[in-house]
C-alpha positions as CSV (number, residue, x, y, z in Angstrom):
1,X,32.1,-13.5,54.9
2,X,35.9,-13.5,54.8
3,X,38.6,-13.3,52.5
4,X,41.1,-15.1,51.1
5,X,44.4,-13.9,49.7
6,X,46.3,-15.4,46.7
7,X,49.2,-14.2,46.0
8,X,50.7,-13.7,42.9
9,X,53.5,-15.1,41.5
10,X,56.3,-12.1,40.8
11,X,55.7,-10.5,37.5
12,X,57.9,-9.2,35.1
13,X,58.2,-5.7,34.3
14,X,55.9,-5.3,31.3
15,X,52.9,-7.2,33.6
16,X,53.5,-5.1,36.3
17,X,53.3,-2.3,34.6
18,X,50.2,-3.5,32.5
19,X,48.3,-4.2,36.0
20,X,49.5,-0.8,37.7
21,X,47.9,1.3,34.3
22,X,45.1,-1.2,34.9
23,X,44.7,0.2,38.8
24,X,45.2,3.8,38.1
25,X,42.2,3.7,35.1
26,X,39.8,1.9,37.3
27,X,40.8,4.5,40.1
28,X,40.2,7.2,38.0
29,X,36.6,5.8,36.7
30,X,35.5,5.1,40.6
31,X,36.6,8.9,41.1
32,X,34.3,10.1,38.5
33,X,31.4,8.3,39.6
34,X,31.9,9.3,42.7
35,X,31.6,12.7,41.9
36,X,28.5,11.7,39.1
37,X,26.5,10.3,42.0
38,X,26.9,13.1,44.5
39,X,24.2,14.8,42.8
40,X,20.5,13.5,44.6
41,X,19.2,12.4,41.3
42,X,21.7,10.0,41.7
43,X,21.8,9.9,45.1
44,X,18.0,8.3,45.0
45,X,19.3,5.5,43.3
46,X,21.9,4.7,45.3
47,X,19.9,1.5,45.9
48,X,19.8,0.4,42.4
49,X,22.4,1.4,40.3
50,X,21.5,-0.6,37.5
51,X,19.1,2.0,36.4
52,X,22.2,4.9,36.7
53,X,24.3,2.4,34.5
54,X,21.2,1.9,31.7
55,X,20.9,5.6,32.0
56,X,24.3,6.0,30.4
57,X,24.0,2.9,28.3
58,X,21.5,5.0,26.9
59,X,23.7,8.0,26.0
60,X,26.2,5.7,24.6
61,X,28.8,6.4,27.8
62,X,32.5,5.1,27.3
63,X,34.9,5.2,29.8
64,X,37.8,8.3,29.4
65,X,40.4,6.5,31.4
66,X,40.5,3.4,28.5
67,X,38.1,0.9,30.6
68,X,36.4,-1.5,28.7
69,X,32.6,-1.9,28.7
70,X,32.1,-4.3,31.7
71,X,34.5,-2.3,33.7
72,X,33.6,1.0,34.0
73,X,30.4,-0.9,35.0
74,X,32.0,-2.6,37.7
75,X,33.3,0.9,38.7
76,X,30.4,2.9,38.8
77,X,28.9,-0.2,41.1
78,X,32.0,-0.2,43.4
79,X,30.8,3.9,43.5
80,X,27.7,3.7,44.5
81,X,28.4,1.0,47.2
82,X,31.1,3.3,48.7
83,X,28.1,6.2,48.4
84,X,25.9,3.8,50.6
85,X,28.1,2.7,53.2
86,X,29.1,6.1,53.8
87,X,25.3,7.1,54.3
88,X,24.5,4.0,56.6
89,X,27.5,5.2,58.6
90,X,25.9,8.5,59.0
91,X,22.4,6.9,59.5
92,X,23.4,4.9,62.7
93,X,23.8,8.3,65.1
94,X,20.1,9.8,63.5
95,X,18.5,6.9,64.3
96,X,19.8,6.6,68.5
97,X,18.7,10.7,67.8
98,X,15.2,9.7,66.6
99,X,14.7,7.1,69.5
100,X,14.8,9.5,71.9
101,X,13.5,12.9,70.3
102,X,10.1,11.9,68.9
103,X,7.8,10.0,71.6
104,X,5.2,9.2,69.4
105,X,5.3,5.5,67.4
106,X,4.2,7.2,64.6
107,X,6.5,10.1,64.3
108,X,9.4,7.5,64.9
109,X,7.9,5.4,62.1
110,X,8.1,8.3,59.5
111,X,11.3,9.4,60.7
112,X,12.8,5.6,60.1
113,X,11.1,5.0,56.8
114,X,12.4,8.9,55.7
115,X,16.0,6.8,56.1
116,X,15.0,3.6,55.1
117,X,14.9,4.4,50.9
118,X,17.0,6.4,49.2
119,X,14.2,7.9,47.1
120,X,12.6,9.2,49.5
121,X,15.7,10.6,51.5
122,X,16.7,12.8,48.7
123,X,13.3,14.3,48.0
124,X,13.6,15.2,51.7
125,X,16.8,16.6,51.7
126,X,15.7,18.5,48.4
127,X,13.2,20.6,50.4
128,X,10.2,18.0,49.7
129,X,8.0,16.2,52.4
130,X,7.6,12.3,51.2
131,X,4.4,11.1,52.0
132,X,4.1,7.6,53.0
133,X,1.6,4.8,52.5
134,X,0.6,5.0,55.9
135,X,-1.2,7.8,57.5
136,X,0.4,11.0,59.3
137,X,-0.5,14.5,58.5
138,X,1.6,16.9,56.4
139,X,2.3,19.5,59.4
140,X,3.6,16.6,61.3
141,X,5.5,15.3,58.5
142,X,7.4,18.8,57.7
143,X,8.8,19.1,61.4
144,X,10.2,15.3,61.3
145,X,11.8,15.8,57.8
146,X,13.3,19.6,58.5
147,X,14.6,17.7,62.0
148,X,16.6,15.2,60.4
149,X,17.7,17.5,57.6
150,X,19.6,19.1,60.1
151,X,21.2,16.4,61.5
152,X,22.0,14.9,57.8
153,X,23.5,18.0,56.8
154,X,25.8,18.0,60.2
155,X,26.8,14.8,59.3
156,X,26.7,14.5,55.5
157,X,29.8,12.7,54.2
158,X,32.0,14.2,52.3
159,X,32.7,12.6,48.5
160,X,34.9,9.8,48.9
161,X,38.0,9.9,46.5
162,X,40.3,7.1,45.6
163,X,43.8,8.9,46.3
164,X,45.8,5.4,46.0
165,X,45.3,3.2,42.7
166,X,46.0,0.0,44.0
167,X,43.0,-2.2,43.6
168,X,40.6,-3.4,40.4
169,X,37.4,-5.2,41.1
170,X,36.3,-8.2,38.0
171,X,33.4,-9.8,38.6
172,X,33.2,-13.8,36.6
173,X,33.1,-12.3,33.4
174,X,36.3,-10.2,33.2
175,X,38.9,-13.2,34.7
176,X,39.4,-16.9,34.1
177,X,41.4,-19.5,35.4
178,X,43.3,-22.5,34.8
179,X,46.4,-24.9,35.5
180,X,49.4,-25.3,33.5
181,X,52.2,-27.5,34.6
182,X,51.1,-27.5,38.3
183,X,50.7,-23.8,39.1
184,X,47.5,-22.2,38.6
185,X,46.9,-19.3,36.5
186,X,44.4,-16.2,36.5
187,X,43.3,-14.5,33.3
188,X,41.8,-10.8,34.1
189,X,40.6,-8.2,31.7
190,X,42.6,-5.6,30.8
191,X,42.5,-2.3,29.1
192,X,43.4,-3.5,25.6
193,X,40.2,-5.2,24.5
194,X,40.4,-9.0,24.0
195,X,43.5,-9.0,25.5
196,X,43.8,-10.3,29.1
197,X,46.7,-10.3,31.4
198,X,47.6,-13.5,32.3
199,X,49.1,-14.0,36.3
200,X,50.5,-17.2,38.1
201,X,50.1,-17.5,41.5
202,X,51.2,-19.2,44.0
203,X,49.1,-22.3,45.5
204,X,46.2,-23.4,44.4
205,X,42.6,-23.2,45.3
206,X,38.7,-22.3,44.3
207,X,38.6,-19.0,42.2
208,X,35.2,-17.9,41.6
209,X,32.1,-15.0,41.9
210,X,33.5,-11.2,42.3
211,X,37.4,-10.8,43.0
212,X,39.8,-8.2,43.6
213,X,43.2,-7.1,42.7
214,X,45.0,-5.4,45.2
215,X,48.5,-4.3,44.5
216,X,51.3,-3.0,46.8
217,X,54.6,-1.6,46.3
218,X,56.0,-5.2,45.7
219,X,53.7,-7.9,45.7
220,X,50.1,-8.6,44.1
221,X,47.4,-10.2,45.0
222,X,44.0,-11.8,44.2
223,X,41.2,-11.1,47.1
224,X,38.7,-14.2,46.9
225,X,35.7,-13.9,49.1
226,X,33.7,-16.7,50.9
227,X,31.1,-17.0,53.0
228,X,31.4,-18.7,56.2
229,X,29.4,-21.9,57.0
């Protein structure tokens, strides 16, 4: 994958300031989940956060930093994913650990699968001692899982927080785009509903699947990724 960068076109001072509120809201959501999904009933469905967002769907959830529907969605998504990378991070120096502390193939093979979904994980770091669909005794199962809660909980990251607002994410739904006069034009959601924010930018070129705004102390731009061929 890479990405490519379109700049904007320099905006005046309303836009600017409409896409700078825009960053510090969604900053503000992604800091909430953040914290929301520290919890382990979250934390075991780290790997599917659809069924967190239903859950609030559910409790009719709406967004206290002014977000519209779709993105605090996008938000609580861009949350999780930070809430997994950070794990898989952690995960890398357990696993060299496990390689060479249990000889056995099958105490290796509980200990990998204890890291391999995040349901499981948190039951074990709750105190509990997953059992698998294949076989392995319970004795043996409680020393693997009280070993690698002790190297988790050496390693366990700390809660991510978003100190800088300077990025959104839309995925096709909240932006569209078109040319006018020879310059092309991006049309992103923002936090007054059915009212978007409408950017020129410079060049031209494919706009399309998840983007992100990223904004610095002069300049904005659109990050478009691709996947190599």
């Amino acid at each position: 994958m890479r990405t490519i960068k379109r700049k904007a076109v320099p905006l005046n001072k309303n836009k600017w300031m409409a896409v700078k509120l825009l960053c510090k809201a969604y900053a503000q959501e992604k800091n909430h989940w953040l914290d929301v999904l520290k919890g382990w009933k979250y934390q075991s469905l780290l790997g599917n956060p659809r069924k967190i967002r239903d859950e609030f769907i559910n409790r009719n959830y709406h967004s206290k930093h002014g977000l519209q529907a779709r993105h605090w969605k996008l938000a609580l998504q861009d949350a999780a994913e930070t809430w997994d990378k950070n794990w898989k991070a952690q995960f890398i120096p357990i696993r060299t650990k496990i390689a060479f502390h249990f000889k056995q193939e099958e105490m290796r093979r509980y200990a990998y699968w204890l890291m391999k979904g995040y349901s499981q994980f948190s039951e074990m770091m709750q105190g509990k001692v997953p059992k698998p669909d294949f076989e392995i005794d319970e004795v043996t199962r409680k020393r693997i899982a009280s070993y690698i809660q002790r190297q988790v909980k050496k390693r366990r990251p700390k809660k991510a927080v978003i100190k800088k607002a300077r990025s959104v994410k839309f995925d096709a739904n909240c932006y569209s785009v078109f040319e006018k006069n020879g310059c092309q034009y991006i049309k992103i959601m923002s936090l007054e509903k059915g009212q978007r924010l409408c950017l020129p930018l410079t060049g031209k070129g494919p706009i399309e699947g998840n983007i992100t705004l990223v904004m610095d102390d002069e300049d904005l731009f659109i990050h478009v990724t691709k996947e190599i061929t």
